[in-house]
N, C-alpha and C positions, 0 to 999 in steps of 0.2 A: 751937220745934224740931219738935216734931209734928204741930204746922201746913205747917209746911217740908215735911216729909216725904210729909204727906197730897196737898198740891199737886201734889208729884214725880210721885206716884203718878197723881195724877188726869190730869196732863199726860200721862204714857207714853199713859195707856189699855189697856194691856198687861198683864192680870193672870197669876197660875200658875196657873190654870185655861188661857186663852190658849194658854200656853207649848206644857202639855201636850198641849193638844190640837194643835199644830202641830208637837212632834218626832210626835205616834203619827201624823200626815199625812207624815213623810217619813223614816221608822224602816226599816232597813231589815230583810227577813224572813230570820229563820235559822232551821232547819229538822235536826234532830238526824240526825249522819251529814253537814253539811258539814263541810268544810277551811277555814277559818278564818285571817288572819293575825290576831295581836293581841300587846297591849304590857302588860307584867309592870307592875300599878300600882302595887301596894301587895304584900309579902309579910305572910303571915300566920304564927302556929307551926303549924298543921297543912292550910296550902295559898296559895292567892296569889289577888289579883282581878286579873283580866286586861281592859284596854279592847279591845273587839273593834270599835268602833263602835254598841253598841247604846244605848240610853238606860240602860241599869242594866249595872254592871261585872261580866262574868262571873265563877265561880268553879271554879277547878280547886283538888281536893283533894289530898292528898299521895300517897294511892293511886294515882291518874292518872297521876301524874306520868313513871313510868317503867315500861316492861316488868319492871325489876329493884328490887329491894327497895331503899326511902329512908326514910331517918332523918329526915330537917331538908328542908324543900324550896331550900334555898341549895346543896343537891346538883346540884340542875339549874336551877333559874331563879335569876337575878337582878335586881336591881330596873331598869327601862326598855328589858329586853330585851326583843325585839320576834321572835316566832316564828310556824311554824304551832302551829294549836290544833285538835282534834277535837271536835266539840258534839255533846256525849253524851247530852243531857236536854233536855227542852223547858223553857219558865218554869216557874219556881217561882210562889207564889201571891204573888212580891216581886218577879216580873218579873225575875229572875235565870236566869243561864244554868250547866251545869254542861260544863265542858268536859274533854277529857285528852288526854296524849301518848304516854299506856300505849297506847291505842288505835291512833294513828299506827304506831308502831312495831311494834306487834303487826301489823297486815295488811301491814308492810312486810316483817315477818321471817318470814310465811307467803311471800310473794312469794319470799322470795330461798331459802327452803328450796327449795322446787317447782322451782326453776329448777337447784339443788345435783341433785336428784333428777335431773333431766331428763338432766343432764351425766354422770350417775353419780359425782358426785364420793365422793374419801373425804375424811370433817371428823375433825377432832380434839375432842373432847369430856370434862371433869373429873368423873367420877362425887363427886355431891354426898349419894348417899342410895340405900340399898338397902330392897328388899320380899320378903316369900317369892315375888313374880312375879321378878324381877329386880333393873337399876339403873335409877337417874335419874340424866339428864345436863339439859343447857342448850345448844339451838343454835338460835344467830341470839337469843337470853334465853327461846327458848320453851322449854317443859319436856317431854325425850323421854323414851322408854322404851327398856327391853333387856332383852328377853325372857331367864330362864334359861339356855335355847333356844338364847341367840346369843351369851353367853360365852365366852367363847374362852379361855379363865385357869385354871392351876394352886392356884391360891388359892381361896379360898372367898370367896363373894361380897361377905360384910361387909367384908373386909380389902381389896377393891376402891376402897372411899371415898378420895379423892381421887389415885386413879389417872386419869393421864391416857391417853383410849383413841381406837383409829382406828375409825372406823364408817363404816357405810353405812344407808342410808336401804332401807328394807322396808317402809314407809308414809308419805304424808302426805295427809291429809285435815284442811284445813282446819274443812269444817263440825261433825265430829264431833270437832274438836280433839284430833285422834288424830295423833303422831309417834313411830313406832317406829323402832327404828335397829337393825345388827347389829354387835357386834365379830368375829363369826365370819369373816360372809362379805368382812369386811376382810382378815383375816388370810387367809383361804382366796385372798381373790384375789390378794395379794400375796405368797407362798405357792406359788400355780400357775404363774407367772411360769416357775417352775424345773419342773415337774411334767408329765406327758405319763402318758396312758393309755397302760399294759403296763410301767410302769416300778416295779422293786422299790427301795423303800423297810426303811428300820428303824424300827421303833416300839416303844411299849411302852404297855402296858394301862392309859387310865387310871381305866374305868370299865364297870361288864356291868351291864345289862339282858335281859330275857328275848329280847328279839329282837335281841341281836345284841354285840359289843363294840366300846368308844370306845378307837380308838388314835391318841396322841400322835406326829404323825409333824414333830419339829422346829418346835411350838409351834402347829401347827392340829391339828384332829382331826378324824378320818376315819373313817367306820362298817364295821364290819365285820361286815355283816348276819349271821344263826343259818345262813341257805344258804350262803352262801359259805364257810364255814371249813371244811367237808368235803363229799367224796361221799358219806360214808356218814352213816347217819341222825344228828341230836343233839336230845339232849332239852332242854338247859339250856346256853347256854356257861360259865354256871359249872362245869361238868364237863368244860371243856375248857379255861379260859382261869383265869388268877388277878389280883390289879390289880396291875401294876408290873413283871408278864411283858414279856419282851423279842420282840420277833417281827420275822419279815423279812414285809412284806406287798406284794402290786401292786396298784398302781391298775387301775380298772376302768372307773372313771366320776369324768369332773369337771365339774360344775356350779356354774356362777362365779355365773350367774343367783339360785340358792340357798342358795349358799355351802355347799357341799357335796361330800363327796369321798367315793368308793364304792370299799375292798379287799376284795379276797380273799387268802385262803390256798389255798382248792378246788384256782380253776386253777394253781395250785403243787405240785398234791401230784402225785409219778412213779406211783404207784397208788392209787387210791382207797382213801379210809380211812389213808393217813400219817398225816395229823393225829394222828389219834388214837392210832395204832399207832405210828409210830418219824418224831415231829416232827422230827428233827434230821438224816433224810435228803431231806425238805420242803425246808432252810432251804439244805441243803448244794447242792441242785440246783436251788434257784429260778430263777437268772438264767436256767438251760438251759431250762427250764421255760416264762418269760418268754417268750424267742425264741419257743419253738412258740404261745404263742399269739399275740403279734404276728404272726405268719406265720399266723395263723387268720382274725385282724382284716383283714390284707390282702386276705386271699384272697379273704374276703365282701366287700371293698369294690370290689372287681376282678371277682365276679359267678363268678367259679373256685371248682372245689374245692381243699383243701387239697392235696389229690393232686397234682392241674395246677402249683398254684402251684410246692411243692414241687421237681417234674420239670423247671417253668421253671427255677429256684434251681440245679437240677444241671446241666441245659445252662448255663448261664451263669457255674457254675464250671468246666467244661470248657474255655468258652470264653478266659476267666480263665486255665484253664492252660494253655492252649495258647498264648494270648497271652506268658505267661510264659518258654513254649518257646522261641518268635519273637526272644522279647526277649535271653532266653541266645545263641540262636545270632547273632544280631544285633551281639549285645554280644563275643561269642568272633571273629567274622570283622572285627569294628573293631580288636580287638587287634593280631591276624595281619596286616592291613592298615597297624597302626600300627607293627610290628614290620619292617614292609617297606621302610614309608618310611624308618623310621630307617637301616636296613643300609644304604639306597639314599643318605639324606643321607651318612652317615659315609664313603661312598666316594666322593661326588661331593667331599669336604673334601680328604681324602686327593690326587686328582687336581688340586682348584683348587691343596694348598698345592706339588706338586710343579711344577705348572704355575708357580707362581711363582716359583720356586728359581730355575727354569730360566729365566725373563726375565730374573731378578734377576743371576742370571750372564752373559748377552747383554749386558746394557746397564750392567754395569760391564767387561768386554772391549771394546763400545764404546766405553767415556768413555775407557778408558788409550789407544784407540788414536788418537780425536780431541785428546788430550791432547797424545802423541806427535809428530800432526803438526803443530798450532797451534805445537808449543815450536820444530821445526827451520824452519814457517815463519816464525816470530817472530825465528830465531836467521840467515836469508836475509833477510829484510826491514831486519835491521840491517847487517848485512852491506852491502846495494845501497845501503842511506841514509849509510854512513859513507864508501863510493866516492865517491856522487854529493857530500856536506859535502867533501868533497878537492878534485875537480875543480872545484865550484864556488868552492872558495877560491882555484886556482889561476889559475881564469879573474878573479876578481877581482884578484887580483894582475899579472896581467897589466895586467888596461885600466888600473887606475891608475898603474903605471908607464909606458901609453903616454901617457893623461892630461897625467902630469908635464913628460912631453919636448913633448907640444906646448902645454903652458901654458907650459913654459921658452922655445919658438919663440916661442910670441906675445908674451910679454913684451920677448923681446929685439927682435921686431919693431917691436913699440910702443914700443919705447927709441927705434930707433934712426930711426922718422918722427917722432919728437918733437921728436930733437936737429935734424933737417932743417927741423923746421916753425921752431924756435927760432934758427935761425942765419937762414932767409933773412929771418924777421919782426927779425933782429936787421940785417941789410945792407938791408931795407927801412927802417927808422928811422934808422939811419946818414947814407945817401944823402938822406932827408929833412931830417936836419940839418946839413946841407951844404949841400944848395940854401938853406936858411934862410939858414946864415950865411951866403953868400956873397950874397944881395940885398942886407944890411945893410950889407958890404961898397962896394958900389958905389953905393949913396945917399951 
């Protein structure tokens, strides 16, 4: 038998030395950082060999495996599944490859962030974990941030954890694997929707810093710089404001780009120094307030002074009332006009219906009197046809009694050529039989 074998072997000629040295002649080269397809060989407990083509079966570890945390690699591969693969490693000193699909995904879900960014989208995102910086979220499985900064929530940030939040993108850099996000300036932008600079709002305090207070205006928040809340000087707004104070505020500035919104109380106050002096005639004459300065905003956008504008505003309520003038007198001579027509209609009624009375009695004195005459020509018409039924009867009566007499003539005429024709046809036959007999006679 091991003679047999040795033969085998000496007939091939083909040793594994041979062998090898004819796959490494047509092996093909991968280079870490190809894309790869290959097929699931064998699964491991803590990763899989993968045939990629090469002479020794790559390995992907259970790390690899996905952007998102795995238990068991039968979470994502299975056995003679056939995928891409990312070649993360060069050989090992076993001529082994190290491959993953964490990798794949990962530059796929940078791709699709950047492209989120570019659109300005807003994502939705599950806070997984907070820091004294912020929160952590998950978009596209890459791991964002959210800055203190860009909170936008009544709650404190721990109690945040598995809230689900709208954000927006305020960074993405790839190389420094840096993704920040804002829940702010989601809420701000969705938010402004409704919002216009010079417009009062109500709020309430939910937060002072030295330079200025955070008011809650309907679940975004809006700064209310240390200058704006009075003309007159302030040292602190905590000597002016408390947290949880109610306030009427106008927008001043909206910045969507930074999720940001800028109130005053200033331009609110009828004199300088309300705020601080008698806030509650600030709150009672904002809207009026508002108006003049919209009409300031105008005015500087029109290249006018306030003055100008103004004066135009009063011409063109003039114009307005005057217009309104036009419209009364307008509206009082349609009346007068429709009051005209009416009297006007009502008499012409009046006329049509007398106008018809008076036909209506013409043309029933008509009918009686063609009634009238049709009856005594109807009553002449029978009259001349009951004459003429007489004499026509009479004339009948006549002819047939002349008729009679000369059908009586003729017949007795005709009797009386008959009895003529019958006697002489009777003395011709006679005379005939008389010369008979007497021939016989005289033979």
């Amino acid at each position: 038998m091991v003679n047999q074998q040795a033969n085998s072997t000496k007939d091939i000629g083909f040793t594994h030395e041979d062998f090898a040295a004819l796959l490494d002649k047509y092996d093909y080269h991968f280079s870490p950082g190809d894309i790869v397809a290959g097929t699931v060989f064998s699964m491991e407990p803590r990763g899989a060999l993968i045939d990629i083509g090469a002479k020794t079966a790559a390995y992907i570890p259970i790390q690899e495996m996905s952007i998102n945390r795995v238990d068991n690699p039968t979470e994502v591969l299975q056995a003679d599944e056939t995928r891409e693969f990312f070649i993360l490693t060069d050989e090992n000193e076993d001529g082994q490859l190290t491959l993953s699909i964490r990798r794949i995904e990962y530059m796929r879900a940078w791709e699709r962030v950047r492209q989120l960014q570019q659109e300005d989208a807003t994502v939705r995102s599950n806070v997984f974990a907070t820091n004294r910086g912020g929160a952590l979220v998950r978009i596209e499985g890459l791991r964002g941030f959210i800055p203190g900064s860009h909170i936008s929530a009544r709650e404190a940030k721990e109690d945040l954890v598995g809230e689900d939040l709208p954000l927006k993108f305020l960074e993405v850099d790839e190389e420094r694997n840096r993704l920040v996000l804002s829940h702010r300036r989601a809420l701000v932008e969705r938010k402004m929707n409704g919002l216009e600079v010079g417009q009062v709002v109500r709020g309430s305090v939910r937060g002072i810093k030295p330079y200025g207070a955070f008011i809650d205006i309907g679940g975004v928040s809006g700064l209310l710089h240390i200058s704006e809340i009075s003309h007159d000087h302030i040292d602190t707004p905590h000597s002016v404001f408390g947290v949880n104070d109610e306030l009427k505020v106008m927008i001043i500035d909206l910045d969507a780009e930074r999720g940001r919104i800028s109130l005053s109380t200033k331009q609110l106050e009828p004199e300088p120094g309300d705020m601080l002096k008698n806030r509650e005639i600030v709150f009672e004459k904002a809207e009026e307030m508002a108006e003049k300065y919209r009409q300031k905003l105008l005015a500087e956008a029109e290249g006018i002074s306030l003055e100008e504008l103004q004066a135009a505003e009063a011409a063109n309520e003039a114009v307005e009332e005057a217009t309104e003038a036009a419209s009364d007198v307008v509206e009082e001579a349609t009346e007068a006009a429709s009051e005209v027509v009416e009297e006007a209609t009502e008499t012409a009624s009046e006329a049509a219906e007398e106008a018809t009375e008076a036909a209506s009695d013409v043309v029933e004195e008509a009918t009686e009197t063609v009634s009238e005459v049709a009856e005594e020509a109807t009553e002449t018409v029978s009259e001349v046809a009951e004459e003429a039924t007489e004499t026509a009867s009479n004339v009948v009566e006549e002819a047939a009694e002349a008729a009679g007499e000369v059908v009586e003539n003729v017949t007795e005429a005709a009797s009386d050529a008959v009895k003529g024709v019958v006697d002489t046809v009777t003395e011709t036959v006679e005379g005939v039989v008389e010369a008979v007999t007497g021939k016989e006679s005289n033979k």
